[in-house]
Each structure stands twice: as structure tokens, then as C-alpha cells.
MDAnalysis code that builds the backbone (N, CA, C; Angstrom):
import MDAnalysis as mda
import numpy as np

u = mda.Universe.empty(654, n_residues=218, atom_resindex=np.repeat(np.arange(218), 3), trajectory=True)
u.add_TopologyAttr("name", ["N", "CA", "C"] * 218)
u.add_TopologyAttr("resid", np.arange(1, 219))
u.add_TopologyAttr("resname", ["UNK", "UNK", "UNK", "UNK", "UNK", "UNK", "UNK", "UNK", "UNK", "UNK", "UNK", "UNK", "UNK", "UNK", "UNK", "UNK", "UNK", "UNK", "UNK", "UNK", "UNK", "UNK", "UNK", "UNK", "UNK", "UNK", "UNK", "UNK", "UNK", "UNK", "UNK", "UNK", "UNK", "UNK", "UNK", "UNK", "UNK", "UNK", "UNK", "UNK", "UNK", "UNK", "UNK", "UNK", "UNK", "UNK", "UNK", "UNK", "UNK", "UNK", "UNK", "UNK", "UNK", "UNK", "UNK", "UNK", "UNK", "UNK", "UNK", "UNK", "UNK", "UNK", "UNK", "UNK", "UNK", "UNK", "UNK", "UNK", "UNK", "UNK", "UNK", "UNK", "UNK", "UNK", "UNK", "UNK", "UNK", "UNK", "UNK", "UNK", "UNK", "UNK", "UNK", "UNK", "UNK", "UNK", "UNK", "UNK", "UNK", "UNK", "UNK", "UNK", "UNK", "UNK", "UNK", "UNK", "UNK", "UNK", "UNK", "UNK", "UNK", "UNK", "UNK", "UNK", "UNK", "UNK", "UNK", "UNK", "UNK", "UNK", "UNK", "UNK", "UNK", "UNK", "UNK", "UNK", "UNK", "UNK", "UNK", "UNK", "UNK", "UNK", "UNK", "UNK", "UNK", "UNK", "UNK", "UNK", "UNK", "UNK", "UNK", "UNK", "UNK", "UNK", "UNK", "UNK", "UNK", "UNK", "UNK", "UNK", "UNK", "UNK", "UNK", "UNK", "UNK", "UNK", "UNK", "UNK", "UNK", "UNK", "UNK", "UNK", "UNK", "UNK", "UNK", "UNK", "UNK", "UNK", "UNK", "UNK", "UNK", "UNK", "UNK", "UNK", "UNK", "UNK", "UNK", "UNK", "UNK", "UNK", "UNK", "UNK", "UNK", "UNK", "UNK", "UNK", "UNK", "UNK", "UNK", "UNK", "UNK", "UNK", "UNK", "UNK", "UNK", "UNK", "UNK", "UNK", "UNK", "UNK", "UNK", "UNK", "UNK", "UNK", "UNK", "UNK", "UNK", "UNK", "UNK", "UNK", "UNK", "UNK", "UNK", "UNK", "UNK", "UNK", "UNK", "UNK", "UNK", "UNK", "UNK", "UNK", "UNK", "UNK", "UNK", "UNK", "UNK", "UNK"])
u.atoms.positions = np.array([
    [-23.621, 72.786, 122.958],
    [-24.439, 72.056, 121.998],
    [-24.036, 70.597, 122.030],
    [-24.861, 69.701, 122.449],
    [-24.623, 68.312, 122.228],
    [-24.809, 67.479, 120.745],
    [-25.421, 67.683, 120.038],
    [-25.931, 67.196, 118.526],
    [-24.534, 67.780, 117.814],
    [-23.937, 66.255, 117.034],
    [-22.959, 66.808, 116.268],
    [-23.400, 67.823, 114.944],
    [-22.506, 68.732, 114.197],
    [-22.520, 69.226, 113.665],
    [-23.256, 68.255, 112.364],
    [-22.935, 67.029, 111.645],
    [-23.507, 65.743, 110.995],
    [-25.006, 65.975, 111.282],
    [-25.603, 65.942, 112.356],
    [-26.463, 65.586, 112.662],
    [-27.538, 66.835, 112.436],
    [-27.308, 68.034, 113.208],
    [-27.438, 69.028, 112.728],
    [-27.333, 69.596, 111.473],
    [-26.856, 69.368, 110.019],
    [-27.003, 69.194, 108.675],
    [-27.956, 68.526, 108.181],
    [-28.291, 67.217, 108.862],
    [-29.102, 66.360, 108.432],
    [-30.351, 66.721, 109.095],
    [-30.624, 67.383, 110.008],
    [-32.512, 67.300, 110.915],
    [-32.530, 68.836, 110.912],
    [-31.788, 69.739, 110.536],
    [-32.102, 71.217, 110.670],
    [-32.681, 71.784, 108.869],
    [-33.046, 73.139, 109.137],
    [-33.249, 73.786, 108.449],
    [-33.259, 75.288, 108.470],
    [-32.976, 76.046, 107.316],
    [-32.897, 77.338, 107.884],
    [-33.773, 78.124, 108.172],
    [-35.320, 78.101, 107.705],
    [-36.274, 78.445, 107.945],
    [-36.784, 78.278, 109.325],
    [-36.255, 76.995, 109.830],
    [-36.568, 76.485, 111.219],
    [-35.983, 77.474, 112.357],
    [-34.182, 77.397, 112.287],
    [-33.463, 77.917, 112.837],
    [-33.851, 79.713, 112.803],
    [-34.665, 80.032, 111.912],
    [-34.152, 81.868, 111.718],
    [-35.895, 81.694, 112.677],
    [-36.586, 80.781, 112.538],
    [-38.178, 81.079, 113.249],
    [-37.660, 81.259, 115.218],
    [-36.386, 80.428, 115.028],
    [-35.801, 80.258, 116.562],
    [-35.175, 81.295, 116.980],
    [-34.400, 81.531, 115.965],
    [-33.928, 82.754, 116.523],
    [-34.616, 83.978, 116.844],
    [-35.728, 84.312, 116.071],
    [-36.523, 85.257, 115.683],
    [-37.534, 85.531, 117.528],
    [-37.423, 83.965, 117.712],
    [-38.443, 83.538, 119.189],
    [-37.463, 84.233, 120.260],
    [-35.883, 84.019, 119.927],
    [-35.560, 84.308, 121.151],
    [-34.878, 85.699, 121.341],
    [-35.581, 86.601, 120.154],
    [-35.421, 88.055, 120.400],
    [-34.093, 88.453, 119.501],
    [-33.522, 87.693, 118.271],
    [-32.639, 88.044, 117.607],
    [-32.927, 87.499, 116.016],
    [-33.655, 89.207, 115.843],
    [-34.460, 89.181, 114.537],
    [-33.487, 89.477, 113.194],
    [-32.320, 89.201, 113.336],
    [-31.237, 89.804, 112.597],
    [-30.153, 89.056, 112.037],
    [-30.230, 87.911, 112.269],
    [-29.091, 86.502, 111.729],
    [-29.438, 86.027, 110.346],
    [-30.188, 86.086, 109.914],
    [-30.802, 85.437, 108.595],
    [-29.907, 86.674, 107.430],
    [-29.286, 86.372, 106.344],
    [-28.432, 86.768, 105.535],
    [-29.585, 87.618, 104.564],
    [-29.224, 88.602, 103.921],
    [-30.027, 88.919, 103.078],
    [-30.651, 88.117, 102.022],
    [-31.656, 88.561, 101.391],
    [-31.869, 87.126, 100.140],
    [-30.709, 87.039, 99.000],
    [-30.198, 88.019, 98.590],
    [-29.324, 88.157, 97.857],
    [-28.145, 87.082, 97.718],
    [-27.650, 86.347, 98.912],
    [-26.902, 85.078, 99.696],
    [-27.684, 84.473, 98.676],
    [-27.037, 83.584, 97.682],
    [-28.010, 82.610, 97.349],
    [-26.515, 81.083, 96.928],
    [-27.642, 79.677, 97.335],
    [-25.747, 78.850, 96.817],
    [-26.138, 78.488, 95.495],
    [-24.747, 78.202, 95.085],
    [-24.464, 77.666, 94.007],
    [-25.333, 76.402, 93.592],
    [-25.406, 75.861, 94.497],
    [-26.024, 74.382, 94.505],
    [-27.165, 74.220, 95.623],
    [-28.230, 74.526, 95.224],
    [-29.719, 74.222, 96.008],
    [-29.675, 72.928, 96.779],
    [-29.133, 72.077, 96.118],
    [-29.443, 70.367, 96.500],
    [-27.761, 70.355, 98.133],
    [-27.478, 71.149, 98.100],
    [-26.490, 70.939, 99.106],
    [-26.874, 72.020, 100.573],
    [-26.458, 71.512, 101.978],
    [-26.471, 71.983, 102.945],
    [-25.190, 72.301, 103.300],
    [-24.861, 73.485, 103.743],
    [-23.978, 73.925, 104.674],
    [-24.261, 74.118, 105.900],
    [-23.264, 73.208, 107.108],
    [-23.246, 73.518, 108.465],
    [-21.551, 73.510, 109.400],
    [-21.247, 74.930, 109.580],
    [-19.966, 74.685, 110.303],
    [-19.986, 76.158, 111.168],
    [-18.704, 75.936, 111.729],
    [-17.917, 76.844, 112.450],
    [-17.529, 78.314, 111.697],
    [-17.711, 79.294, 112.043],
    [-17.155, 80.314, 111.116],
    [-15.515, 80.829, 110.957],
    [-14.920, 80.666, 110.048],
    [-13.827, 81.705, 110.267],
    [-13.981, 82.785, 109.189],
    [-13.916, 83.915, 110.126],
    [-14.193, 84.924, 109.388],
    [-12.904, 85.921, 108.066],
    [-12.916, 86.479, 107.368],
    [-12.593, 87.545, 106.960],
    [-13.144, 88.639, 106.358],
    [-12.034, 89.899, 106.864],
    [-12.743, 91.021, 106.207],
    [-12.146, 91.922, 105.337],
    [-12.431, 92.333, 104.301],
    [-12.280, 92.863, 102.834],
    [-12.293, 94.113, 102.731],
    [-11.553, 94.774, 102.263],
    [-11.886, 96.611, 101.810],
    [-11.567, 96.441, 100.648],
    [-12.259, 97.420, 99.828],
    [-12.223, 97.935, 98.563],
    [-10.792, 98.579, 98.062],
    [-10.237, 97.856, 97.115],
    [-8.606, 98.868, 96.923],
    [-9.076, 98.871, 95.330],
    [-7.976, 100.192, 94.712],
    [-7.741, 100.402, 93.536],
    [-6.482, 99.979, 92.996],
    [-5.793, 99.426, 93.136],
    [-4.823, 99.153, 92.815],
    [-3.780, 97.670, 93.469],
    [-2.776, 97.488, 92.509],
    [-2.030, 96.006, 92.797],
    [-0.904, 96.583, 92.340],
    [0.160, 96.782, 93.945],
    [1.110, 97.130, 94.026],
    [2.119, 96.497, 93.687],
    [3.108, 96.249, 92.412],
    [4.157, 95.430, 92.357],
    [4.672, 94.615, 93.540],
    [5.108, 93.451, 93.304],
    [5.971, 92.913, 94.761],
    [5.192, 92.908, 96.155],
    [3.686, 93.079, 95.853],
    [2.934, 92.866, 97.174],
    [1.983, 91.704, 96.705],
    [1.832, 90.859, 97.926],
    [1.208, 90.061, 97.598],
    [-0.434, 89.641, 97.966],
    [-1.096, 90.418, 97.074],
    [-2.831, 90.630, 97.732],
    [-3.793, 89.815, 98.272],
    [-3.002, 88.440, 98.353],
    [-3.672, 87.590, 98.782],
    [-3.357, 86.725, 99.970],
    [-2.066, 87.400, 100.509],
    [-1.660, 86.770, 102.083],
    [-2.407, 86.480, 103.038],
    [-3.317, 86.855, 103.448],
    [-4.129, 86.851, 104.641],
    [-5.034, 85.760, 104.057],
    [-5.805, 85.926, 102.317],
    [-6.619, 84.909, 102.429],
    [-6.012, 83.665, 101.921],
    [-4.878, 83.800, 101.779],
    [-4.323, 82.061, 102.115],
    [-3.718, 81.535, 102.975],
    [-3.655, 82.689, 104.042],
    [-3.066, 82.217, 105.301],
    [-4.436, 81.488, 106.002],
    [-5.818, 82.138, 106.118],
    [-6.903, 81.729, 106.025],
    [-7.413, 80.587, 105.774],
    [-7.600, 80.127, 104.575],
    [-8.285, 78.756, 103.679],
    [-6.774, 77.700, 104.426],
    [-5.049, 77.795, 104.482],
    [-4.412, 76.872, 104.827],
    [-4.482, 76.401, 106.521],
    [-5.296, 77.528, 107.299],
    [-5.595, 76.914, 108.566],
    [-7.010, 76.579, 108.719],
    [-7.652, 76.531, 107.781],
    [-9.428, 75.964, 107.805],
    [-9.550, 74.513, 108.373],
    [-9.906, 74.027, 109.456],
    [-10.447, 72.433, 109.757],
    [-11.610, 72.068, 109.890],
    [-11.446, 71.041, 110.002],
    [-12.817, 70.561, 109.547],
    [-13.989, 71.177, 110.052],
    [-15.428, 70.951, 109.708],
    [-16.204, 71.519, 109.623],
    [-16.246, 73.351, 110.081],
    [-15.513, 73.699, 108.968],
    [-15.272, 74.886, 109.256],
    [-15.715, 75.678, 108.137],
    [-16.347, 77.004, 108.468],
    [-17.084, 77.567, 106.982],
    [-15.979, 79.296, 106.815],
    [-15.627, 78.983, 105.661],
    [-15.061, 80.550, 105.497],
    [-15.888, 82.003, 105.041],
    [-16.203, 82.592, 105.886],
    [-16.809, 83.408, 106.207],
    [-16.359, 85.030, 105.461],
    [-16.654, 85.330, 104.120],
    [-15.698, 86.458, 103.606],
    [-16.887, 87.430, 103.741],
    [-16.324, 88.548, 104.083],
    [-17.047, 90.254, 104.326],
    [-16.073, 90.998, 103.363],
    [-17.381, 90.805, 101.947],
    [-16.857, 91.922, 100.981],
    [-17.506, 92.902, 100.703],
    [-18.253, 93.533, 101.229],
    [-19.117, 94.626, 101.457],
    [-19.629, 94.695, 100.207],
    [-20.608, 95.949, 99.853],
    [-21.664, 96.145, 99.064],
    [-21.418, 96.736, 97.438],
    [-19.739, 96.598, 97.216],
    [-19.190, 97.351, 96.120],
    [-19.820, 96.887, 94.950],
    [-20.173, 95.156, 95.319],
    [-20.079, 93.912, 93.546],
    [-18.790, 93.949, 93.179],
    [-17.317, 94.392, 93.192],
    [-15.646, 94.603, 92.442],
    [-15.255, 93.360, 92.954],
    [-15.593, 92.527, 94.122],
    [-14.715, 91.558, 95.278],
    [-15.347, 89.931, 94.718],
    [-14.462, 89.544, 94.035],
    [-14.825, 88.469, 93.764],
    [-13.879, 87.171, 93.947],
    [-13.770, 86.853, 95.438],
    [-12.687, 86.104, 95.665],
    [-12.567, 84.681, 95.860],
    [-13.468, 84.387, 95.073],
    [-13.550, 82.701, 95.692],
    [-13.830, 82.382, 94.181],
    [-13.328, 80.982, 93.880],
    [-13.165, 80.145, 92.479],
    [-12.774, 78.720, 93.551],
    [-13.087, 78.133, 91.684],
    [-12.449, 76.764, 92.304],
    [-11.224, 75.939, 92.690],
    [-10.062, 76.869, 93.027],
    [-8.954, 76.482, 93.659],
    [-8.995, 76.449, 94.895],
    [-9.977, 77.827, 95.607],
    [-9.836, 77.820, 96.607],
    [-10.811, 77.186, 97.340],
    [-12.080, 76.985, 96.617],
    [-12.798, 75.332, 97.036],
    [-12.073, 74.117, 96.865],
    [-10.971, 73.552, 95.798],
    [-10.506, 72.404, 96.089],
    [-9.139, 72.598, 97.561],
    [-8.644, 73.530, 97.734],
    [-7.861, 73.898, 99.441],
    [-8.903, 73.330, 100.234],
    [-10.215, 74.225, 100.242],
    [-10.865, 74.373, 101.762],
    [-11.508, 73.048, 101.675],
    [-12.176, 72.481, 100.898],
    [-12.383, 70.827, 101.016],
    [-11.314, 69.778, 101.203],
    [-10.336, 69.881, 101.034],
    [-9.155, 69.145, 101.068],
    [-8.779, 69.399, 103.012],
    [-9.043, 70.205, 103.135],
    [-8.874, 70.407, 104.735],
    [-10.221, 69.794, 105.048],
    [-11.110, 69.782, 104.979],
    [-12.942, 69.128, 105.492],
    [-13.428, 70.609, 106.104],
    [-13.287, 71.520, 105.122],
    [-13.644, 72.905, 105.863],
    [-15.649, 72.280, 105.061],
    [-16.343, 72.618, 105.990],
    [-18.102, 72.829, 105.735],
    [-18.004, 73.627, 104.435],
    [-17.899, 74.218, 104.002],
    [-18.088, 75.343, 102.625],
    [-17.511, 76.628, 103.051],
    [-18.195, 77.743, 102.193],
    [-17.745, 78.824, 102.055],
    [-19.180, 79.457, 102.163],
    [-19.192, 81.181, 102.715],
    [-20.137, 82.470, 102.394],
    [-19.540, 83.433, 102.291],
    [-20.575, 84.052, 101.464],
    [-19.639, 85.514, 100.970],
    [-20.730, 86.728, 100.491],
    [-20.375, 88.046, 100.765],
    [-21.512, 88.902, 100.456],
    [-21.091, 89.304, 99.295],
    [-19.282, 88.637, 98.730],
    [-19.142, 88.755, 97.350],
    [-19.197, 87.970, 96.095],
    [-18.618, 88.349, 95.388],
    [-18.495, 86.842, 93.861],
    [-17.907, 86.078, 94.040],
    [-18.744, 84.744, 93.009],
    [-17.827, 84.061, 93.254],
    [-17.450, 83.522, 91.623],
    [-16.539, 82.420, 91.251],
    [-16.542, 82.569, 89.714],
    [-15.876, 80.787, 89.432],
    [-15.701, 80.576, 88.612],
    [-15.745, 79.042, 88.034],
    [-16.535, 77.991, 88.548],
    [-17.766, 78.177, 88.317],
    [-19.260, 78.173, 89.056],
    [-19.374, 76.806, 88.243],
    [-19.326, 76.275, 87.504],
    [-19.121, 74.654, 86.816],
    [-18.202, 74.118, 87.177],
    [-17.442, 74.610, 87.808],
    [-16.282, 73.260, 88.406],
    [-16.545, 73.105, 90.127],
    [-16.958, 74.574, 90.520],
    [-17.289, 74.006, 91.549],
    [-18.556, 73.451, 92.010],
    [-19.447, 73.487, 90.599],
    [-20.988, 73.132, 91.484],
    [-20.498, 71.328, 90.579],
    [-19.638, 70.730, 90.178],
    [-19.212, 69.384, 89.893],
    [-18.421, 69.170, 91.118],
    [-17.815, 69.645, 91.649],
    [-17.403, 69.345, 92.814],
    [-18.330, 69.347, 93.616],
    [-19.248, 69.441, 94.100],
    [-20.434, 69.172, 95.023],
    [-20.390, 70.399, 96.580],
    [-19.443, 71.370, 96.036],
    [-18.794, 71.942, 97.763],
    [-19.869, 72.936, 97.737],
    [-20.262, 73.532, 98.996],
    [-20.949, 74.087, 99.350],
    [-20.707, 75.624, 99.613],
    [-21.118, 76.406, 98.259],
    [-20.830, 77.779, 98.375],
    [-22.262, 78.806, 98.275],
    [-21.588, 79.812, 98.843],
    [-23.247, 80.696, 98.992],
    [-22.426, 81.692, 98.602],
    [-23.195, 82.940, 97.945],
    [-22.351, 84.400, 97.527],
    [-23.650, 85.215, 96.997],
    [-22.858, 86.300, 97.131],
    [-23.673, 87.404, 96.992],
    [-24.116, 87.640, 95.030],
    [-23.339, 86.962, 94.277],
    [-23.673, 86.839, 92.837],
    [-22.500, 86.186, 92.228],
    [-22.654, 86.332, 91.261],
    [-21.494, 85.155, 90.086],
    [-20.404, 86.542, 88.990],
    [-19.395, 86.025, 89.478],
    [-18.677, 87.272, 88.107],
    [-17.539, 86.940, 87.998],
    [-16.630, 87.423, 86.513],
    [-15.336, 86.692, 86.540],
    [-14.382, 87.490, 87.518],
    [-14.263, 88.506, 87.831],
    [-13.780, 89.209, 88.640],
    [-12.428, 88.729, 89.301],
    [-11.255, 88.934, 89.183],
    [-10.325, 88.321, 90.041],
    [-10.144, 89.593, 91.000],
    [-9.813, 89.256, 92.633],
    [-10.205, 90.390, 93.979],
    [-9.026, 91.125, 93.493],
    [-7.840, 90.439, 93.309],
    [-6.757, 91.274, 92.568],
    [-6.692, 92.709, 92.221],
    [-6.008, 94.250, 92.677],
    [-6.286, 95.269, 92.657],
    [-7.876, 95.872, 92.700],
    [-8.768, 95.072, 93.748],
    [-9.981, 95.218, 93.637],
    [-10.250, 95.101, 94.951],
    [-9.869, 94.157, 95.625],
    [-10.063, 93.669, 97.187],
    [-8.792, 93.021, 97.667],
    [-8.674, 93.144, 99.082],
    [-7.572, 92.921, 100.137],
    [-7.954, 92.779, 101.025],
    [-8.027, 91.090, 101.579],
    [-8.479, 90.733, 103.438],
    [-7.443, 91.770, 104.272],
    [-8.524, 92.732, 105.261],
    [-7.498, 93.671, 105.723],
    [-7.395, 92.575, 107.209],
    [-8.148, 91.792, 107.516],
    [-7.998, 91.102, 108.943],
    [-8.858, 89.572, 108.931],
    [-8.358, 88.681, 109.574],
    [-9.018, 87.316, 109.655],
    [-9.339, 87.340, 111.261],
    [-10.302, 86.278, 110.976],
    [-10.951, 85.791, 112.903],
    [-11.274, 87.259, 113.322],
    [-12.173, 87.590, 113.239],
    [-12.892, 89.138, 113.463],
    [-13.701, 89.111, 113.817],
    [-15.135, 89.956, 113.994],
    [-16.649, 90.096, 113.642],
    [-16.677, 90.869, 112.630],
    [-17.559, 90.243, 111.961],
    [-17.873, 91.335, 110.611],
    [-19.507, 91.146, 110.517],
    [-19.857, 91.434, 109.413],
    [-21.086, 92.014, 108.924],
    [-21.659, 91.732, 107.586],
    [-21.837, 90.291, 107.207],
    [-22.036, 90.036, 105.663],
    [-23.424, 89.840, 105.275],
    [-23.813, 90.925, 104.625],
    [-25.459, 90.634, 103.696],
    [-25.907, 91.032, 105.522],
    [-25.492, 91.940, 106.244],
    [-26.819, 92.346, 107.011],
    [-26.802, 91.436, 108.326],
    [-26.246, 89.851, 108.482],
    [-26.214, 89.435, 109.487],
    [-24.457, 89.620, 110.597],
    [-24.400, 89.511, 111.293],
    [-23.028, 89.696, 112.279],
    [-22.799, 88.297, 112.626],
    [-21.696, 88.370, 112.580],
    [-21.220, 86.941, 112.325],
    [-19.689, 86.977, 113.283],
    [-19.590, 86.410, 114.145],
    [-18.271, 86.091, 114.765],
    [-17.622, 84.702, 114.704],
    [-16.210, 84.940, 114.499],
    [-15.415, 83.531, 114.760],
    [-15.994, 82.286, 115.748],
    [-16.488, 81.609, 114.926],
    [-16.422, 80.036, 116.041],
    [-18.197, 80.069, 115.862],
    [-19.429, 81.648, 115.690],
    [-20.455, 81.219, 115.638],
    [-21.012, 79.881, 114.531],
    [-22.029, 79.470, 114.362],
    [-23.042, 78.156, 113.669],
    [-23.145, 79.351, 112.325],
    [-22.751, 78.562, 111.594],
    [-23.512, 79.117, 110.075],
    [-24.289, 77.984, 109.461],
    [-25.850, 78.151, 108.809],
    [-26.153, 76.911, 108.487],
    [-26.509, 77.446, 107.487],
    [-26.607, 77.166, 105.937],
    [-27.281, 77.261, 104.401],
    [-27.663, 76.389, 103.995],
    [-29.207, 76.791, 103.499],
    [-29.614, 75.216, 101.966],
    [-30.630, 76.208, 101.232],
    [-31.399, 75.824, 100.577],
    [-31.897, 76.252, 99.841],
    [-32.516, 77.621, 99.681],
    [-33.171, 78.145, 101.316],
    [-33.413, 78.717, 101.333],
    [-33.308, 80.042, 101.969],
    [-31.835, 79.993, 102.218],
    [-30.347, 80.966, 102.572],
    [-29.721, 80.757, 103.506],
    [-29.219, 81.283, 104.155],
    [-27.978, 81.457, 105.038],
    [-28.243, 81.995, 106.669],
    [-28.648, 81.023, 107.888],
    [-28.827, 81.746, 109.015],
    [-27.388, 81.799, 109.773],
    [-26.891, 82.581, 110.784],
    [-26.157, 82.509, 111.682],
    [-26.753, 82.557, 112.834],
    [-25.837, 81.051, 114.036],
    [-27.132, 81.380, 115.052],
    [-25.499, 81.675, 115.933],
    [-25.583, 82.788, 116.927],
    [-24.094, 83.317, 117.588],
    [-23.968, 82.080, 119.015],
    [-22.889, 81.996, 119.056],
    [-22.487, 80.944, 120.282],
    [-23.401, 80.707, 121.265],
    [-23.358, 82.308, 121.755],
    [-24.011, 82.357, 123.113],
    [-24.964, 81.796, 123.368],
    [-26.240, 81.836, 122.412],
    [-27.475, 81.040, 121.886],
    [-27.388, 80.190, 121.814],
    [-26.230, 79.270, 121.372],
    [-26.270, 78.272, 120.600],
    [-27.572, 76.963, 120.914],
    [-26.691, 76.771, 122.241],
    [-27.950, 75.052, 122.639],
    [-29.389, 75.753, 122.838],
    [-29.599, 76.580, 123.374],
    [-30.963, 77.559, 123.846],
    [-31.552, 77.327, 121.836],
    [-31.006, 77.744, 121.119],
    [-31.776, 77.440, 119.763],
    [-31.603, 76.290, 119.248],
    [-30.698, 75.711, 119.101],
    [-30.879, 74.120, 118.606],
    [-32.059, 73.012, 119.152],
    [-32.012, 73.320, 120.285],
    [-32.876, 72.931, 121.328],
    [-34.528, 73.097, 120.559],
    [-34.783, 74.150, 120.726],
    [-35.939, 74.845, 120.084],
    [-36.151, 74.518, 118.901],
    [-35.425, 74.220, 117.762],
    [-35.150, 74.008, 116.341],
    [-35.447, 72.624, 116.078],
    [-35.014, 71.650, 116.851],
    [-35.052, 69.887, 117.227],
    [-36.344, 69.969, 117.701],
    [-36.727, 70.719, 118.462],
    [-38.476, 69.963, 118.543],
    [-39.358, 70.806, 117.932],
    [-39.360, 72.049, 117.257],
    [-39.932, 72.583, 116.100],
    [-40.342, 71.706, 115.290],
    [-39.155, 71.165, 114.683],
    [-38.618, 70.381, 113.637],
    [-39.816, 69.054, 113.857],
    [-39.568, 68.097, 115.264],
    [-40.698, 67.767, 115.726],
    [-42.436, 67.533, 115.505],
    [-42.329, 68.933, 115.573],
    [-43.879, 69.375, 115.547],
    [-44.307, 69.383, 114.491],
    [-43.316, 70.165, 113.933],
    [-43.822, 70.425, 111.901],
    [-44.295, 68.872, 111.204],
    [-43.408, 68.089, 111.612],
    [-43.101, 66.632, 111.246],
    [-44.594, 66.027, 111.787],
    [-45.297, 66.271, 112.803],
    [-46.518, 65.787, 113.345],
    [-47.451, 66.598, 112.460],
    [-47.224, 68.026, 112.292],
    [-47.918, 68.976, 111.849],
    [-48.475, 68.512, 110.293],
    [-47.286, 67.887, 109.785],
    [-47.795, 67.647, 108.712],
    [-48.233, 66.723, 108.298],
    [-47.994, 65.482, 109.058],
    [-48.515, 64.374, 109.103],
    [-49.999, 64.268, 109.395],
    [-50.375, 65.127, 110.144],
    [-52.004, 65.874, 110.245],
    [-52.667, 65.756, 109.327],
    [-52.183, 67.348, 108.536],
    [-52.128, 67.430, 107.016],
    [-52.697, 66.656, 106.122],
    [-51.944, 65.895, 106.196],
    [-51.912, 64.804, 104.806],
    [-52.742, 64.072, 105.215],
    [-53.094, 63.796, 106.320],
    [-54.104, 62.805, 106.992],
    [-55.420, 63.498, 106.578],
    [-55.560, 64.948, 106.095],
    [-56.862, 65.905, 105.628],
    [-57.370, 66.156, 106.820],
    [-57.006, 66.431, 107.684],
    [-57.190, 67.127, 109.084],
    [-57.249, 68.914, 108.594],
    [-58.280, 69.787, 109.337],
    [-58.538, 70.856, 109.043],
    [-57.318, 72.142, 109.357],
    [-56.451, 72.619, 108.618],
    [-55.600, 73.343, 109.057],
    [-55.491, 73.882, 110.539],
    [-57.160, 74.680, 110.695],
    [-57.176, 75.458, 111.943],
    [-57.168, 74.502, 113.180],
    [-57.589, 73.061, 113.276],
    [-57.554, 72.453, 114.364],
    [-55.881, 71.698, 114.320],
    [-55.722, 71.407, 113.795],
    [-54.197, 71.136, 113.492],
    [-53.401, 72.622, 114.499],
    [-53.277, 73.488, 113.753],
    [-52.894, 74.888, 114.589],
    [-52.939, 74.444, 115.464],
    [-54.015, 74.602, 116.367],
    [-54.726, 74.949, 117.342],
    [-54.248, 73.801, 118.641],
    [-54.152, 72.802, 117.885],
    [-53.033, 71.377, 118.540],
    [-51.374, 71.934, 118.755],
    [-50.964, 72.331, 117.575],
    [-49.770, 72.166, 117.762],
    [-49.115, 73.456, 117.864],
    [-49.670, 74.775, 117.166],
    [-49.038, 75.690, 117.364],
    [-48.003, 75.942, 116.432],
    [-48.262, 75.251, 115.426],
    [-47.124, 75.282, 114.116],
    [-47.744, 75.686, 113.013],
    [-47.132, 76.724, 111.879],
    [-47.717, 77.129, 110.992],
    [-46.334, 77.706, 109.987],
])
């Protein structure tokens, strides 16, 4: 991929990107709707590092349940998005605003999560860019335990590996996987393009169907 990650925040979209992916036979990256961010008015675009979560009942004296995910958030760099797989329980609610002021303090891109997240006024005043599966006070504490970091996992339905593109704004969360990568950006940049002519049509009161019929955008 040649277009910095900057740049790509600023001229992409996710609607764009999931129509690209969708073109090049991978109908399955787009996050469930349920993914929704904290903050509409903000974009997320980075690198993934992943973790993954199991369901526990209990908080064993003298163990410490949160090793892995602060070994995690203290190696996050820049434009880097933390990627949590807390499966479908609703109990996993591991992200607040401490661990948004860590992962911004490194220049990590934001955070996603198919779980909760909680001190939802300090971090939507902080401006950081979080997406989650719903809002609850929940501490993961005898509830959830990162059993592994830098993985593939599976959050809200899309597969997601270490190092793939995660992009979020308003209107959810795509992952586009490495391999793809320039093959869809590519496609996405002159989409992006077209729509931009497409609508300029538009507004000009040009007839939808001949517009189409020019550009092939809808």
C-alpha cells in the first residue's frame, strides 16, 4: 500500500471499502452492526493487534487477570488499533478510560471490541476512537481473561489478523486483510473518485439513470 495510513483516514470510507471488498469476492469483513463507536464524528484507521478473551468465573487470589492485556496496550505503536475478541457472552467489558489514555499516549489509532466498554464521558472528551459491541460498567475482572495476543480471531463476525487495515466511522467497522490490501485501496481511491463526480452530477439535477449509466456508481 502506498497512501499513508493519514491519508487513508482522511479520503476513505467504510461503506466504500466493504463495496471493495465485497467486488473482490470477500463478502465477510464488515463487523456486525452491533460494532457501533462511541463517537460518530471520529474515524479510525490502523494496524491491528489482536487479542483473544474467554469467558472465566472466577478471580483467583494472587493472579493477575490482566497480564496479557497490559502487556498488549504497553507494546501498541503508533497507528495501531487494539483489536479485543470477547465473544458473544455481554460479561467482558474491558476497555475504560485508562486504558484509552495508555493506548493514545503510545499514538495507537483506537480501539475495537465485540465487548463493553465503560467510562464512556471521559473517553468520548478525550476524542479517542473506540468502537464496541455495547456500553456497561462491567469490570473483565473474574469475568474475562486475554487467553493469547497477536492471533487471528473473530470479532462481531469479521476475521481479523495481526498487522490487517481496520477502518471505522460512522457507519461501522470494515477489515480489509493484508493480502488484499493495495488490490482494495486502489479500488476504494477511485470509487471514492467516481462517487465525488457522481454526485456532482446530482446536484447539477442530472437524471439519476443517465448519471448511472455514465459512471456506474450507485
Amino acid at each position: 500500500m502506498s497512501q499513508p495510513l493519514a491519508v487513508l483516514r482522511q479520503r476513505l470510507f467504510t461503506s466504500v471499502l466493504s463495496d471493495c471488498l465485497d467486488a473482490a469476492g470477500h463478502r465477510d469483513q464488515a463487523m456486525q452492526a452491533r460494532i457501533r463507536p462511541l463517537d460518530e464524528a471520529l474515524v479510525l484507521c490502523g494496524r491491528a493487534r489482536t487479542a483473544l478473551y474467554m469467558d472465566v468465573y472466577d478471580a483467583p487470589a494472587g493472579e493477575n487477570p490482566y497480564e496479557l492485556e497490559i502487556r498488549l496496550i504497553d507494546d501498541l505503536r503508533t497507528d495501531e488499533v487494539a483489536v479485543f475478541a470477547c465473544g458473544a457472552s455481554g460479561r467482558i467489558a474491558p476497555w475504560g478510560e485508562l486504558l484509552s489514555t495508555a493506548a493514545r499516549a503510545r499514538g495507537a489509532a483506537g480501539v475495537v471490541m465485540d465487548g463493553l466498554t465503560r467510562d464512556v464521558r471521559a473517553i468520548r472528551d478525550m476524542k479517542f476512537p473506540v468502537f464496541a459491541g455495547g456500553i456497561g460498567p462491567l469490570d473483565a475482572k473474574g469475568r474475562g481473561k486475554v487467553m493469547a495476543v497477536d492471533v487471528a480471531v473473530e470479532v462481531a463476525g469479521a476475521r481479523v489478523a495481526p498487522g490487517d487495515l481496520v477502518f471505522g466511522d460512522a457507519d461501522g467497522v470494515v477489515v480489509v486483510p493484508r493480502a488484499i490490501e493495495g488490490q482494495v485501496i486502489a479500488a476504494a481511491l477511485a470509487k471514492v473518485a467516481g462517487e465525488n463526480a457522481t454526485r456532482e452530477a446530482l446536484a447539477r439535477g442530472e437524471k439519476l439513470a443517465e448519471v448511472f449509466r455514465r459512471h456506474g456508481i450507485l
